[in-house]
KOLKENU-791611 format. One record per atom (N, C-alpha, C, O, CB): atom name; chain; y negated, z, x negated; residue number from 0; residue in one letter. Coordinates in nm, 4 decimals. Glycine has a CB too. Example, Ala and Ser with C-alpha at 12.3 -4.5 7.8 and 13.67 -1.06 7.14 Angstrom:
  atom  kette        py        pz        px   nr  rest
     N      A    0.5690    0.7800   -1.3190    0     a
    CA      A    0.4500    0.7800   -1.2300    0     a
     C      A    0.3300    0.7800   -1.3200    0     a
     O      A    0.3319    0.8465   -1.4236    0     a
    CB      A    0.4473    0.9046   -1.1308    0     a
     N      A    0.2250    0.7080   -1.2850    1     s
    CA      A    0.1060    0.7140   -1.3670    1     s
     C      A   -0.0030    0.7870   -1.2900    1     s
     O      A   -0.1138    0.8039   -1.3409    1     s
    CB      A    0.0598    0.5725   -1.4084    1     s
end
This chain:
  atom  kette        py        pz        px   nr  rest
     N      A    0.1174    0.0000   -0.0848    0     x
    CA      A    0.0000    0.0000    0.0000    0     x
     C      A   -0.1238    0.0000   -0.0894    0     x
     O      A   -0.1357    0.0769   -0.1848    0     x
    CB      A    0.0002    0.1224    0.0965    0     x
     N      A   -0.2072   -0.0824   -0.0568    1     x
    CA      A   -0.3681   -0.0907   -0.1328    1     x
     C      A   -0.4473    0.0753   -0.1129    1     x
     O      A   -0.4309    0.1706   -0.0368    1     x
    CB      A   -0.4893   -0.2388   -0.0273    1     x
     N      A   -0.5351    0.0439   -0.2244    2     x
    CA      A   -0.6272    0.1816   -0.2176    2     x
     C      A   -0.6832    0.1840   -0.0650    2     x
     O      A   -0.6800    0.2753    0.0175    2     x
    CB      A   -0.7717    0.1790   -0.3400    2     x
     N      A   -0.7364    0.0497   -0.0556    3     x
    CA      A   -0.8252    0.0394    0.0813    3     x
     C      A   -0.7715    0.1108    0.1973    3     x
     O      A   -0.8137    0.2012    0.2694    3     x
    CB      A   -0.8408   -0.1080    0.1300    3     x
     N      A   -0.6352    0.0216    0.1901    4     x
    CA      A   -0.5784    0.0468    0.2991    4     x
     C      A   -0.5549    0.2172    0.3324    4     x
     O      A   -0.5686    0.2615    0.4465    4     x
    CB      A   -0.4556   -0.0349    0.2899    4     x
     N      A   -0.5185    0.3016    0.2168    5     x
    CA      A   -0.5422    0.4560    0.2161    5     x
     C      A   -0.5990    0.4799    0.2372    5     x
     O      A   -0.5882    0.5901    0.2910    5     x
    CB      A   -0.5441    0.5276    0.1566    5     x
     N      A   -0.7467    0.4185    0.2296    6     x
    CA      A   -0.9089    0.5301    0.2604    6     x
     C      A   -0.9238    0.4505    0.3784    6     x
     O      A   -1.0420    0.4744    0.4031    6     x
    CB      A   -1.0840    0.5275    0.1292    6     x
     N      A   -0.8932    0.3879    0.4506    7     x
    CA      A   -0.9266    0.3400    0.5879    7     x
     C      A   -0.9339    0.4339    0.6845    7     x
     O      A   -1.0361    0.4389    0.7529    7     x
    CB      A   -0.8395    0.2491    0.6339    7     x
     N      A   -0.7839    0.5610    0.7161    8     x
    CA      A   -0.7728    0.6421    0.8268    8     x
     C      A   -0.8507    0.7049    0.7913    8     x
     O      A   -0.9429    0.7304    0.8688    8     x
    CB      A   -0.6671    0.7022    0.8680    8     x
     N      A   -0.8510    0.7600    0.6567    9     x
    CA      A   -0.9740    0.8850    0.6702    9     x
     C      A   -1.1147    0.8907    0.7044    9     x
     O      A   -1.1862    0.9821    0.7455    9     x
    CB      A   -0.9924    0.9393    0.5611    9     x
     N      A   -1.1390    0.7474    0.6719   10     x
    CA      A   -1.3176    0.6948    0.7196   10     x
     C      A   -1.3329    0.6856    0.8336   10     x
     O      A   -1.4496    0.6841    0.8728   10     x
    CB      A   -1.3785    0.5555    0.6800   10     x
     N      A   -1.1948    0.6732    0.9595   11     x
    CA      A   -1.2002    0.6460    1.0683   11     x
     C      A   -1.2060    0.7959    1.1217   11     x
     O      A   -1.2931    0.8467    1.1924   11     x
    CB      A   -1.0968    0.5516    1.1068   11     x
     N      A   -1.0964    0.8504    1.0721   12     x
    CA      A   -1.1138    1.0334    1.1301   12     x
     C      A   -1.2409    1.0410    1.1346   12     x
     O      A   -1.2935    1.0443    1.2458   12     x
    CB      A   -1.0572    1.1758    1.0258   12     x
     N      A   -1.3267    1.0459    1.0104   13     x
    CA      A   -1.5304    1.1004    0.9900   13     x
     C      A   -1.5803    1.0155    1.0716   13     x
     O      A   -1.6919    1.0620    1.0953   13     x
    CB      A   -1.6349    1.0744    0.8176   13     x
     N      A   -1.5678    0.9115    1.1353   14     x
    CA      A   -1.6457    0.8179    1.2250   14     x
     C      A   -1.6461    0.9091    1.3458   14     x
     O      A   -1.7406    0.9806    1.3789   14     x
    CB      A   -1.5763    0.6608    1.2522   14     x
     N      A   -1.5594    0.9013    1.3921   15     x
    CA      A   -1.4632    0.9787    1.5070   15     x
     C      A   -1.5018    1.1058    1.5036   15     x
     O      A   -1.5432    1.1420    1.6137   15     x
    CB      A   -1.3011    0.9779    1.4855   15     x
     N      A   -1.5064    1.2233    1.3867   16     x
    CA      A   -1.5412    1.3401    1.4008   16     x
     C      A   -1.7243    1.3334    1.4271   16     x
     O      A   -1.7884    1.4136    1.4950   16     x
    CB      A   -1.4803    1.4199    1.2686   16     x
     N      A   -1.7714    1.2315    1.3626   17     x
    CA      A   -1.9237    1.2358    1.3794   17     x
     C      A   -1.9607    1.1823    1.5389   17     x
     O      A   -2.0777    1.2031    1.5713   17     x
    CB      A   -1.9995    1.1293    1.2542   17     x
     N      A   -1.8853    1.1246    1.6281   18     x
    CA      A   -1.8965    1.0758    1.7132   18     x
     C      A   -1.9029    1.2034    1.7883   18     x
     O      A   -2.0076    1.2484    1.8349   18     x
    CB      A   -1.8148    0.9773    1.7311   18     x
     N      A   -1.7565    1.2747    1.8009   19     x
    CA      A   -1.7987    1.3870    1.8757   19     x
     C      A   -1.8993    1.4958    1.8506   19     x
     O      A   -1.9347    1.5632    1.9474   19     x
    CB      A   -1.7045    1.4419    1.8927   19     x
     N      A   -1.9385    1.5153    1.7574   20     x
    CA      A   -2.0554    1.6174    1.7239   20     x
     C      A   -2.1835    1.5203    1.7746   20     x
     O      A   -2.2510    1.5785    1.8595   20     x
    CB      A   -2.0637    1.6682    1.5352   20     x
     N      A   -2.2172    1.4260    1.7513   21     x
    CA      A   -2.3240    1.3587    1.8156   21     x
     C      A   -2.3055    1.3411    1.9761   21     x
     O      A   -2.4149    1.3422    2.0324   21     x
    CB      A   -2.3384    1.2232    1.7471   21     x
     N      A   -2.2250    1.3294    2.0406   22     x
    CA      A   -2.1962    1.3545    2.1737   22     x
     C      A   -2.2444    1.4605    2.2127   22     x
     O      A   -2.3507    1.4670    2.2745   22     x
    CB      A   -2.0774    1.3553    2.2035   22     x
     N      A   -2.1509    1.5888    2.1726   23     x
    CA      A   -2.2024    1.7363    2.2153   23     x
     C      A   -2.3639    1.7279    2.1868   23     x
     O      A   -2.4373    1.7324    2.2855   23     x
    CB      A   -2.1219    1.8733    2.1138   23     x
     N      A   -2.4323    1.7139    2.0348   24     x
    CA      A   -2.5730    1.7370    2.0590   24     x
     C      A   -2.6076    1.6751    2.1489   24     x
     O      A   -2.6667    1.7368    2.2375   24     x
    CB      A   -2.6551    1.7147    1.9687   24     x
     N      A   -2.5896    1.5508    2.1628   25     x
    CA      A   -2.6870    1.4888    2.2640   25     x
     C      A   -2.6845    1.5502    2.4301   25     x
     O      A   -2.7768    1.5507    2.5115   25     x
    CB      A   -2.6474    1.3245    2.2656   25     x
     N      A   -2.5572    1.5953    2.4438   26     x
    CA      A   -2.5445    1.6749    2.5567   26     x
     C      A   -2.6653    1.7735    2.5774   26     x
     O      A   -2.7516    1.7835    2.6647   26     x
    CB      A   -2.4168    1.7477    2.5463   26     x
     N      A   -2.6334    1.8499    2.4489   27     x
    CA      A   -2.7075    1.9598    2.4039   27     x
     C      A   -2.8642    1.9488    2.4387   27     x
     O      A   -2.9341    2.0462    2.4664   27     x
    CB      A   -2.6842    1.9721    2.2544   27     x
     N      A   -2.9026    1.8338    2.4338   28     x
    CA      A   -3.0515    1.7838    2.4163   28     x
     C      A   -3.1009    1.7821    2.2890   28     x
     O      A   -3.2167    1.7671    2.2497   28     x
    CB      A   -3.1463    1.8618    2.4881   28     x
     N      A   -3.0058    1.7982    2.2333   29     x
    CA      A   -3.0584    1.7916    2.0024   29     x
     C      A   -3.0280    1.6567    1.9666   29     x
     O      A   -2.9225    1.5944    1.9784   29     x
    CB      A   -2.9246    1.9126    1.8480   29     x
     N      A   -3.1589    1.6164    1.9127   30     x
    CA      A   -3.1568    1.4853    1.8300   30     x
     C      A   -3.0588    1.4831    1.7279   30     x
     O      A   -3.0626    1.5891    1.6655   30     x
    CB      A   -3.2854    1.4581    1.7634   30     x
     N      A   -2.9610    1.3946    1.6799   31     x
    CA      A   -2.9098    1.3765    1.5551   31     x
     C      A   -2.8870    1.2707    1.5041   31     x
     O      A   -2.8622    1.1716    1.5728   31     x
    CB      A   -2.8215    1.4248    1.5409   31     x
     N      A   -2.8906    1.2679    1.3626   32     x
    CA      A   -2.8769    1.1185    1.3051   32     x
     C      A   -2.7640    1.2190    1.1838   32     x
     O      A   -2.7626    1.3275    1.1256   32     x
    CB      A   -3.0693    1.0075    1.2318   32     x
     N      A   -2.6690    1.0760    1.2017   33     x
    CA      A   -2.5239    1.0936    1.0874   33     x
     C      A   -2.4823    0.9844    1.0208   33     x
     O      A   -2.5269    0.8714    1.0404   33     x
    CB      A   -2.3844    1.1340    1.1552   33     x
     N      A   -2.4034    1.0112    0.9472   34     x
    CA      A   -2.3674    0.8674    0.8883   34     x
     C      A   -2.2324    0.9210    0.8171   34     x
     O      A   -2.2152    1.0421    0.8033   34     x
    CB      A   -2.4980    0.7883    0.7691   34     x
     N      A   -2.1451    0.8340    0.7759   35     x
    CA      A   -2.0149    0.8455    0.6481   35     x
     C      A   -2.0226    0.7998    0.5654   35     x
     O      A   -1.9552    0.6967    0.5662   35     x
    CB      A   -1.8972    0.8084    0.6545   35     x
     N      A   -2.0855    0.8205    0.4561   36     x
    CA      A   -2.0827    0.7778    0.3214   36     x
     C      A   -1.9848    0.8503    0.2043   36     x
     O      A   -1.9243    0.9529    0.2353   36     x
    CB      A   -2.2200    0.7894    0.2826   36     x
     N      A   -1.9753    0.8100    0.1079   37     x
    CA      A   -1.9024    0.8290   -0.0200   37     x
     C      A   -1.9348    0.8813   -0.1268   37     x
     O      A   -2.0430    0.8414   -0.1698   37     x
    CB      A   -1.8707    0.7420   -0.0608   37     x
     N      A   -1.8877    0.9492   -0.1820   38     x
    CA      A   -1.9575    1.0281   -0.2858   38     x
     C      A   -1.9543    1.1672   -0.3469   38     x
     O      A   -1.8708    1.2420   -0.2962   38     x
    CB      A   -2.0550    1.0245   -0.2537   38     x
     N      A   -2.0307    1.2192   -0.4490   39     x
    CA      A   -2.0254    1.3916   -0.4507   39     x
     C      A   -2.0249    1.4384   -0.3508   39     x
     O      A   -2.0999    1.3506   -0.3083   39     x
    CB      A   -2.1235    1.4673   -0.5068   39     x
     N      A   -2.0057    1.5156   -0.2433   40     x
    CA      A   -2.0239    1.6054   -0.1117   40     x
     C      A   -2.1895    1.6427   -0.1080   40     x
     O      A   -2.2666    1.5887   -0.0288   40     x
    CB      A   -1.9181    1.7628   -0.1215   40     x
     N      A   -2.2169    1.7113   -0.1751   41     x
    CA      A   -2.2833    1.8095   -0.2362   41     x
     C      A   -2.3900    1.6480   -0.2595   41     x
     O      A   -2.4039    1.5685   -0.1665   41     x
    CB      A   -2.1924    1.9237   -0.3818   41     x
     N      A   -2.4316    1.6340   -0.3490   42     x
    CA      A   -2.4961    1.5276   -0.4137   42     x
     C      A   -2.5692    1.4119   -0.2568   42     x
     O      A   -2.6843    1.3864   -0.2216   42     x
    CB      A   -2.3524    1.4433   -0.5334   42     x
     N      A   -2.4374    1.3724   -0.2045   43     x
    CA      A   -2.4744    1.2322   -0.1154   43     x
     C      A   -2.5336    1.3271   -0.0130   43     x
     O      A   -2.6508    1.3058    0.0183   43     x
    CB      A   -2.3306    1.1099   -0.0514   43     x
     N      A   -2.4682    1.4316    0.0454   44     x
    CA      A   -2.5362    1.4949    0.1834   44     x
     C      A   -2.7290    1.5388    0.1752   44     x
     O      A   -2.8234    1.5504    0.2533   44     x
    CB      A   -2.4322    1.6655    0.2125   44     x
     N      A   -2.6983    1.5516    0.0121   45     x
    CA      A   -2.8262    1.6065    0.0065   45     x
     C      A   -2.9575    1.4831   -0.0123   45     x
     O      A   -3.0791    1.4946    0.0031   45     x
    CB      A   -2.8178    1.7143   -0.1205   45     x
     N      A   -2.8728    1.3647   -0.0518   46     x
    CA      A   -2.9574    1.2598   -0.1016   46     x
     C      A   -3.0069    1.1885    0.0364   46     x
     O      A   -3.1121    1.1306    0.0633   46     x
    CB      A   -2.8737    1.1564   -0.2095   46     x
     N      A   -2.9000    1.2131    0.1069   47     x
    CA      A   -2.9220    1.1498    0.2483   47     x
     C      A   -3.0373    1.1999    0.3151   47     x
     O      A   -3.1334    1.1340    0.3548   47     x
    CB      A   -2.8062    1.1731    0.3415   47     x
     N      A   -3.0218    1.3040    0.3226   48     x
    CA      A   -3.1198    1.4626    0.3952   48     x
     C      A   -3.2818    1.3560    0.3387   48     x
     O      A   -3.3676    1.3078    0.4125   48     x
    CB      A   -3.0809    1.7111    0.2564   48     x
     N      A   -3.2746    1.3512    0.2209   49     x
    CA      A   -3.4335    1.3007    0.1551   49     x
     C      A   -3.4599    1.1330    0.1917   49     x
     O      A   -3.5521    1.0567    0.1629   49     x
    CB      A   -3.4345    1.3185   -0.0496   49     x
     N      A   -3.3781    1.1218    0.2417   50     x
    CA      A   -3.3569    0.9226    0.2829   50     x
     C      A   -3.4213    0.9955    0.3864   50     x
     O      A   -3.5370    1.0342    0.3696   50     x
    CB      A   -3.1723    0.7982    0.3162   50     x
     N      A   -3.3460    1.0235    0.5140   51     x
    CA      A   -3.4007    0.9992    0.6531   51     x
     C      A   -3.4930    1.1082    0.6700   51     x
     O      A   -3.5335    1.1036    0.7861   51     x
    CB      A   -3.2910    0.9961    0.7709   51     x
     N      A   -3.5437    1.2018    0.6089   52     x
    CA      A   -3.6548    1.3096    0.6178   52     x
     C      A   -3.6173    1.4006    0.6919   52     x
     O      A   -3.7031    1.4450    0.7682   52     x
    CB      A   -3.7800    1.2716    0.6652   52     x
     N      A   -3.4778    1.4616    0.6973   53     x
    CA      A   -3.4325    1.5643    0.7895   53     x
     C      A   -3.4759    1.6490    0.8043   53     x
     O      A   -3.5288    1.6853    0.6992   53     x
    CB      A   -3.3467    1.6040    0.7856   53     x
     N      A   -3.4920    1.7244    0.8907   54     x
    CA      A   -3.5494    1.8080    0.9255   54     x
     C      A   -3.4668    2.0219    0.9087   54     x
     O      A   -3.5092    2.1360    0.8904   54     x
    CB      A   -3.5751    1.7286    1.0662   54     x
     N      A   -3.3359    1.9494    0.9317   55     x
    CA      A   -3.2635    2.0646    0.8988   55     x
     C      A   -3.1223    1.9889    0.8664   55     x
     O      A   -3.1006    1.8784    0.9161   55     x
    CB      A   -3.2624    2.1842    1.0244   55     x
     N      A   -3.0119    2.0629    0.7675   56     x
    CA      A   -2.9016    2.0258    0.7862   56     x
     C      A   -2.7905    2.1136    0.8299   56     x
     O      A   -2.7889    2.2298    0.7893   56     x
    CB      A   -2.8800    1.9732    0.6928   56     x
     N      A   -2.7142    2.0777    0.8942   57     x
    CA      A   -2.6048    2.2115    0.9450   57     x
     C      A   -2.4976    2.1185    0.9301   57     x
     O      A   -2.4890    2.0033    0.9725   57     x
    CB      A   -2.6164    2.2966    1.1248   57     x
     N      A   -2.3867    2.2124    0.8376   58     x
    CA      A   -2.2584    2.1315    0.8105   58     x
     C      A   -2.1594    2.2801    0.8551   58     x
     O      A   -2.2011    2.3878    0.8976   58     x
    CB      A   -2.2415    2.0543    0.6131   58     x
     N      A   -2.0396    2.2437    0.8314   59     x
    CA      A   -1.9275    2.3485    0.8386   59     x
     C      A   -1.8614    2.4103    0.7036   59     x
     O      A   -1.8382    2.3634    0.5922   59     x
    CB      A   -1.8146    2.2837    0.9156   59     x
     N      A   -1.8449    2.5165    0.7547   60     x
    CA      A   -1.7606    2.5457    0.5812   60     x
     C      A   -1.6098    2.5868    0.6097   60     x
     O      A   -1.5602    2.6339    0.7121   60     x
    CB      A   -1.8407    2.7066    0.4726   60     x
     N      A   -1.5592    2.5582    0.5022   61     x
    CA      A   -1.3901    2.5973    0.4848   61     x
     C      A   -1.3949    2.7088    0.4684   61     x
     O      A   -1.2907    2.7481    0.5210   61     x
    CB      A   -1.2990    2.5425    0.3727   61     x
     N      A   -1.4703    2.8341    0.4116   62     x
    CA      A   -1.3994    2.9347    0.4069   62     x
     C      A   -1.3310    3.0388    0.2893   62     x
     O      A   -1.3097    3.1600    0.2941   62     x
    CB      A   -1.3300    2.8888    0.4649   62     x
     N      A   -1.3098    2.9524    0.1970   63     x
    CA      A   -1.2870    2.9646    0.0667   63     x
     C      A   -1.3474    3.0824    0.0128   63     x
     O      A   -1.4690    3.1019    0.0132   63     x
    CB      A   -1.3269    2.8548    0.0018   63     x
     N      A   -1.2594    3.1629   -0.0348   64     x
    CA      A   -1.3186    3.3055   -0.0872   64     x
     C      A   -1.2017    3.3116   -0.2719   64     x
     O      A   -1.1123    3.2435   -0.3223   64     x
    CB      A   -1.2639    3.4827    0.0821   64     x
     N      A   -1.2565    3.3980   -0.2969   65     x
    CA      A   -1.1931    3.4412   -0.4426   65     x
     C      A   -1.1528    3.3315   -0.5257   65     x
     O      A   -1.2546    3.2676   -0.5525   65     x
    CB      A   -1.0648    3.5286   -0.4297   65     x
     N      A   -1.0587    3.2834   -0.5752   66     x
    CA      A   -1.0189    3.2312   -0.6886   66     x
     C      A   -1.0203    3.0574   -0.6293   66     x
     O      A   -1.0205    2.9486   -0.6869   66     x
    CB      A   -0.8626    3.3084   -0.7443   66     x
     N      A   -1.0208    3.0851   -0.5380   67     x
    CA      A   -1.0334    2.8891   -0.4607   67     x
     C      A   -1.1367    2.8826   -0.4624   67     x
     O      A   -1.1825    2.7753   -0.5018   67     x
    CB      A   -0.9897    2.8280   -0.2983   67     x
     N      A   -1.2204    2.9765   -0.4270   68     x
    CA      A   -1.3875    2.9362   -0.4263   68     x
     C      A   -1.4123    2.9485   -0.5616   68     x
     O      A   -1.4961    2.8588   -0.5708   68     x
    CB      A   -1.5007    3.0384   -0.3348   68     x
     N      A   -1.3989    3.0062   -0.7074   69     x
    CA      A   -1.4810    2.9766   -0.8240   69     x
     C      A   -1.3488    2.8265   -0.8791   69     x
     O      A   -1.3797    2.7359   -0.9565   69     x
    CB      A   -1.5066    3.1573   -0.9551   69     x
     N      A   -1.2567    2.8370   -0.8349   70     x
    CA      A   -1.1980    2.6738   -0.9101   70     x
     C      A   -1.2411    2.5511   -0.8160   70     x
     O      A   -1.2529    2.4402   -0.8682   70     x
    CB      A   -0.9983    2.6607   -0.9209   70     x
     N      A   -1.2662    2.5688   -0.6719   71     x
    CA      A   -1.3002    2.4483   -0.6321   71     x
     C      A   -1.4506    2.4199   -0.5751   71     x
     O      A   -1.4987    2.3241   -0.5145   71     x
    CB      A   -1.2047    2.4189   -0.5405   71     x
     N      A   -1.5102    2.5576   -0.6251   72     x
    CA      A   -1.6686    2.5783   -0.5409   72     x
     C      A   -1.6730    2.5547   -0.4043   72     x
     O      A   -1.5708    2.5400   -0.3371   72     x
    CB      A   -1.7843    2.4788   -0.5893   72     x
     N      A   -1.7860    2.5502   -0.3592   73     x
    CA      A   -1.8583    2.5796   -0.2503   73     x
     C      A   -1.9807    2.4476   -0.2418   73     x
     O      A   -2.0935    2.4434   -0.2908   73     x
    CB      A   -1.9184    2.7419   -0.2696   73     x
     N      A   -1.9029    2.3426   -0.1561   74     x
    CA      A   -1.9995    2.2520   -0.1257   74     x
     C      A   -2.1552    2.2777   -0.0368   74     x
     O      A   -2.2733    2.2492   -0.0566   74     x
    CB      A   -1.9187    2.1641   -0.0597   74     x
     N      A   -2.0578    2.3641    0.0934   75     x
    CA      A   -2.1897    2.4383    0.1449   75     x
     C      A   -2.2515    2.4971    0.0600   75     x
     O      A   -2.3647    2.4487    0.0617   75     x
    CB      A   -2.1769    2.5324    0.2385   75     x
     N      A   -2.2427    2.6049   -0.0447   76     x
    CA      A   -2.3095    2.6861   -0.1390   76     x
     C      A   -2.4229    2.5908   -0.2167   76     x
     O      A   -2.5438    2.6123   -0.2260   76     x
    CB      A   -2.1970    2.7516   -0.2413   76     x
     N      A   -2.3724    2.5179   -0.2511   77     x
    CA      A   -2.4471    2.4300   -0.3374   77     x
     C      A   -2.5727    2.3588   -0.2584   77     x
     O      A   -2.6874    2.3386   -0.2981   77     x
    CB      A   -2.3454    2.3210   -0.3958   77     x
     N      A   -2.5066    2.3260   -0.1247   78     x
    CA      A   -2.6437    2.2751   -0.0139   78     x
     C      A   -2.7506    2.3614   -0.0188   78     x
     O      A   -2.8673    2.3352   -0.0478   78     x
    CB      A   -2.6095    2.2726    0.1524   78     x
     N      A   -2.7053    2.4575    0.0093   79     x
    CA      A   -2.8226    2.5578    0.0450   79     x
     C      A   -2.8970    2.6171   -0.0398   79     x
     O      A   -3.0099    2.6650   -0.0294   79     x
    CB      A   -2.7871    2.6562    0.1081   79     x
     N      A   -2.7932    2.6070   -0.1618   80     x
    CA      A   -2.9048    2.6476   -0.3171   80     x
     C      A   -2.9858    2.5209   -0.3587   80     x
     O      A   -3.0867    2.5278   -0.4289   80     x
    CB      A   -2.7998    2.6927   -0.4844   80     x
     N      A   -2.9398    2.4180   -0.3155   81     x
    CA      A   -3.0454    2.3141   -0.3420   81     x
     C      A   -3.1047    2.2531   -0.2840   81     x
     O      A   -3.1762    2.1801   -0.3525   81     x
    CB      A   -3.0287    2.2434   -0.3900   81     x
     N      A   -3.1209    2.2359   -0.1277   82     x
    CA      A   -3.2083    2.2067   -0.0490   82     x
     C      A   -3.3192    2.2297   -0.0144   82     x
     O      A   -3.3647    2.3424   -0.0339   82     x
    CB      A   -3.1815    2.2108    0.0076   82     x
     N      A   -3.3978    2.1284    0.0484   83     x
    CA      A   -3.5399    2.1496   -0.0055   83     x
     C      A   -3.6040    2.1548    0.1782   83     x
     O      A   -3.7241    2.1647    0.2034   83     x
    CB      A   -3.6103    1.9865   -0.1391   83     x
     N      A   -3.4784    2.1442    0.3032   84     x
    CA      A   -3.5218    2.1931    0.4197   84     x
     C      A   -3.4016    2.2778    0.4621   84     x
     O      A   -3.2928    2.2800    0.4046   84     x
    CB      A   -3.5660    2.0829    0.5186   84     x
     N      A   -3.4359    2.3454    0.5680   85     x
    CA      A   -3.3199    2.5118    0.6225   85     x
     C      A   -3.1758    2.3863    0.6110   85     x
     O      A   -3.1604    2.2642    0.6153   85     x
    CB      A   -3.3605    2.6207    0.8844   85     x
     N      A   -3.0982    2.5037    0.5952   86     x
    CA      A   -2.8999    2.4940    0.5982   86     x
     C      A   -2.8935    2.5428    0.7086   86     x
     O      A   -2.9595    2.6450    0.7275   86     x
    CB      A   -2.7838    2.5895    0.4834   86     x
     N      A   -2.8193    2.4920    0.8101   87     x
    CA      A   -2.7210    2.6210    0.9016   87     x
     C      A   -2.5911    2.5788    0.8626   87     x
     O      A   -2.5554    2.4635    0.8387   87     x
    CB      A   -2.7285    2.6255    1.0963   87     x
     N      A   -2.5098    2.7048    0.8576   88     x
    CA      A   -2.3551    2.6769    0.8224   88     x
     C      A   -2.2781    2.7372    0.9316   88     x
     O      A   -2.2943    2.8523    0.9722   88     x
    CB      A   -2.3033    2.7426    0.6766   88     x
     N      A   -2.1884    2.6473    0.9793   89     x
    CA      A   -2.0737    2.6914    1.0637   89     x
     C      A   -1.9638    2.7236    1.0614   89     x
     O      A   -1.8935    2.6232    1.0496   89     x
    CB      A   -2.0514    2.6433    1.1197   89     x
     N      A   -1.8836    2.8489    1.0683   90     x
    CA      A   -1.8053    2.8435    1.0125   90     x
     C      A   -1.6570    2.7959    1.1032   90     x
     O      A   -1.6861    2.7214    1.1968   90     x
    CB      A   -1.8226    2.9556    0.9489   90     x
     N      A   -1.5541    2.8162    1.0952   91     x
    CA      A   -1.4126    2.7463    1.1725   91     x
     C      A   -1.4101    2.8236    1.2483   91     x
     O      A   -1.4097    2.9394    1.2063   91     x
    CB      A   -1.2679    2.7262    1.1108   91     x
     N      A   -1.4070    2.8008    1.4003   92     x
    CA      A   -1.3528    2.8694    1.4883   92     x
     C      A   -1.1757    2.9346    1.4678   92     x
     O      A   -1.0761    2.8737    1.4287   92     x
    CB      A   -1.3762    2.7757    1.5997   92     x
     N      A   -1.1897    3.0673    1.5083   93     x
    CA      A   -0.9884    3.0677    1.4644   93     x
     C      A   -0.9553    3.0476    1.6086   93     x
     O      A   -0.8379    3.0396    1.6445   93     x
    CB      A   -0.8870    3.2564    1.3851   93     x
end
């Protein structure tokens, strides 16, 4: 099987997951603009934020505590230490 063909479902899951979160806001009456791009986590979310002039960003976090969080960091962590408008973070419903 091609690389492509591997990263296809997963781009489709984030299409699909951004679809329903833009649904609910709009329900909500909250403006949102999203997109799926590629890249550092950390790096593209934030580069994006300065493209479209966001106003706030709110992502979700995994959760990650002790020895998973200093070997694989904290993408949310990193948002919010480097962003230059408010974070909200959500965390997983159990």
């Amino acid at each position: 099987m091609k690389r492509d063909e591997l990263r296809a479902e997963p781009q489709e899951e984030a299409r699909e997951a951004n679809r329903l979160v833009e649904t609910a806001a709009e329900d909500g009456g909250v403006d949102v603009t999203s997109e799926v791009r590629e890249g550092v986590p950390q790096e593209t979310i934030l580069e994006y934020a300065d493209e479209i002039g966001a106003d706030m960003i709110v992502l979700g976090t995994v959760g990650r505590t002790g020895l998973d969080h200093v070997l694989l960091g904290s993408v949310a962590e990193e948002i919010v230490r480097n962003s230059s408008v408010p974070v909200v973070t959500v965390q997983p419903s159990e």
